[in-house]
Every structure is written in C-alpha cells, then in structure tokens.
C-alpha positions as CSV (number, residue, x, y, z in Angstrom):
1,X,31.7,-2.1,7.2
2,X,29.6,0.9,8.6
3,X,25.6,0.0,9.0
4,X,23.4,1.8,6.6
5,X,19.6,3.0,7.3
6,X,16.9,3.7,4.8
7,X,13.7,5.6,5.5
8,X,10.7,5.5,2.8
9,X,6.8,5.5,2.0
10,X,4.3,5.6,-0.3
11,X,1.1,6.7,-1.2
12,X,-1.2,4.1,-2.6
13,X,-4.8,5.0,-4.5
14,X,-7.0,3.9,-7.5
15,X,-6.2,7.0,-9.6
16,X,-4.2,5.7,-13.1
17,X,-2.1,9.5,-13.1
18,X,0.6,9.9,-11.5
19,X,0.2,13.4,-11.3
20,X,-3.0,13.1,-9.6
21,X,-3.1,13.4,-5.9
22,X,-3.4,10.0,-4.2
23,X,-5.5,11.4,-1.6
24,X,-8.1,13.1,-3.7
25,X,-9.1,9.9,-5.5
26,X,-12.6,9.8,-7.4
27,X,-15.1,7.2,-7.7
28,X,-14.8,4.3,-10.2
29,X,-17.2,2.3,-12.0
30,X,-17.9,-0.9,-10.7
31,X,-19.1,-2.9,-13.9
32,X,-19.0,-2.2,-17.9
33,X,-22.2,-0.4,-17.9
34,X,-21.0,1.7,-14.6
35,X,-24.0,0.8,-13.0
36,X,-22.8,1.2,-9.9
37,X,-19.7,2.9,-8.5
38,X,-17.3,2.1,-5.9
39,X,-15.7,4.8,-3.7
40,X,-12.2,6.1,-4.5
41,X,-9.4,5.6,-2.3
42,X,-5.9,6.5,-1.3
43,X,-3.7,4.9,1.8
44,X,0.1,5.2,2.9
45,X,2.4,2.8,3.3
46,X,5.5,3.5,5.5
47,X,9.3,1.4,6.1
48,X,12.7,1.4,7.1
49,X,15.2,-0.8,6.6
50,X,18.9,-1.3,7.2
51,X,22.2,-3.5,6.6
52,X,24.7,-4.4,9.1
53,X,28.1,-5.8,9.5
54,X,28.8,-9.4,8.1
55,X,25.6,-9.6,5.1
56,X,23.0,-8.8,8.2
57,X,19.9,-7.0,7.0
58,X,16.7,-6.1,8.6
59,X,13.5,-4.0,7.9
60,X,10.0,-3.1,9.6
61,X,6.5,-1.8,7.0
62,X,3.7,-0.6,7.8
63,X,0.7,-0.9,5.2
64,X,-2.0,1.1,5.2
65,X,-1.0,2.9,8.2
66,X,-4.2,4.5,8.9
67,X,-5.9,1.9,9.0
68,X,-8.6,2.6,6.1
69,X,-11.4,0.6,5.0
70,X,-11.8,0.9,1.1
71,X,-12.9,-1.3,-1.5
72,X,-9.9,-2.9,-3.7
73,X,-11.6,-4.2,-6.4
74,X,-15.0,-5.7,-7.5
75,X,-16.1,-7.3,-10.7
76,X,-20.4,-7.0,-9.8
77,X,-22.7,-5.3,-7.0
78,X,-22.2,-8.7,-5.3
79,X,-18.4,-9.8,-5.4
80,X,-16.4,-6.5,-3.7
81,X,-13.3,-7.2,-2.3
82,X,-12.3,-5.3,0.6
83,X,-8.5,-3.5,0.5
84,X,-6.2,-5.0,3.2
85,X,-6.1,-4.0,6.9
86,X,-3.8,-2.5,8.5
87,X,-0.3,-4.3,8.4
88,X,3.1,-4.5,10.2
89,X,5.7,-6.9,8.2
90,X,9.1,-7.4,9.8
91,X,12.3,-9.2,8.8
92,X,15.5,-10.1,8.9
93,X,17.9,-11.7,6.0
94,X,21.8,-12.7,6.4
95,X,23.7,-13.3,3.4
96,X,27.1,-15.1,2.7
C-alpha cells in the first residue's frame, strides 16, 4: 500500500453567504434591539494529513493561524465570548 498525503484549509468568518468574502466580514448586532454591535471577523484554518502502510494515519491543524483576536459570540454588552487562540492539534490513529 502506497502512503497518501492530503493538504487543506479553510476560511472561517461570521458572514451567513457563502459567496461573501470571509475576510471582508461586517459587523453584527449584539442583542435584539442591536444596541450594540460586535466587530466582524474572518480567520484561516490550515491541515495536512496522511495514511500509511498497515491502517496508520496521522495529521497536524493549525486554527486560526494568524493568531486573531475576535469576538465569537455574545448574548449582552456584558457576556462576549472571545474566539479561540491560536491552535496546533496533532494525531495519530492505527486501525485494524
């Protein structure tokens, strides 16, 4: 069995249309009454992954590879909750 490698990202942001672009995100209401607004966002995620000989597979993210601060979701002026840090996730997985 030959080892395989797959290469991928994404582009994460608060817009709701797909054809909008991720980085170009607007601001969002915060309550009902939108009387306050949090700003918009837009971060990239990044990966690779591959399979091995003998049901061995591995693969390495990255989230939020730039490392931006942005605001994830909040339900008042004083309950915001901040979008995830930077992060590196690695595994590996055998199968039989």
């Amino acid at each position: 069995m030959a080892a395989t490698i797959a290469v991928g990202g994404s582009c994460r942001s608060n817009r709701a249309s797909a054809t909008s672009a991720p980085l170009a995100a607007s601001h969002r209401p915060g309550d009902a009454g939108a009387g306050f607004r949090a700003p918009g966002f837009g971060v990239v995620d990044v990966g690779v992954r591959g399979q091995a000989a003998h049901g061995l597979a591995w693969g390495l993210a990255l989230e939020n590879a730039a490392d931006r601060r942005y605001v994830r979701a909040l339900t008042s002026a004083e309950n915001i909750w901040q979008g995830t840090r930077r992060r590196v996730h690695a595994w590996v997985e055998h199968g039989w």
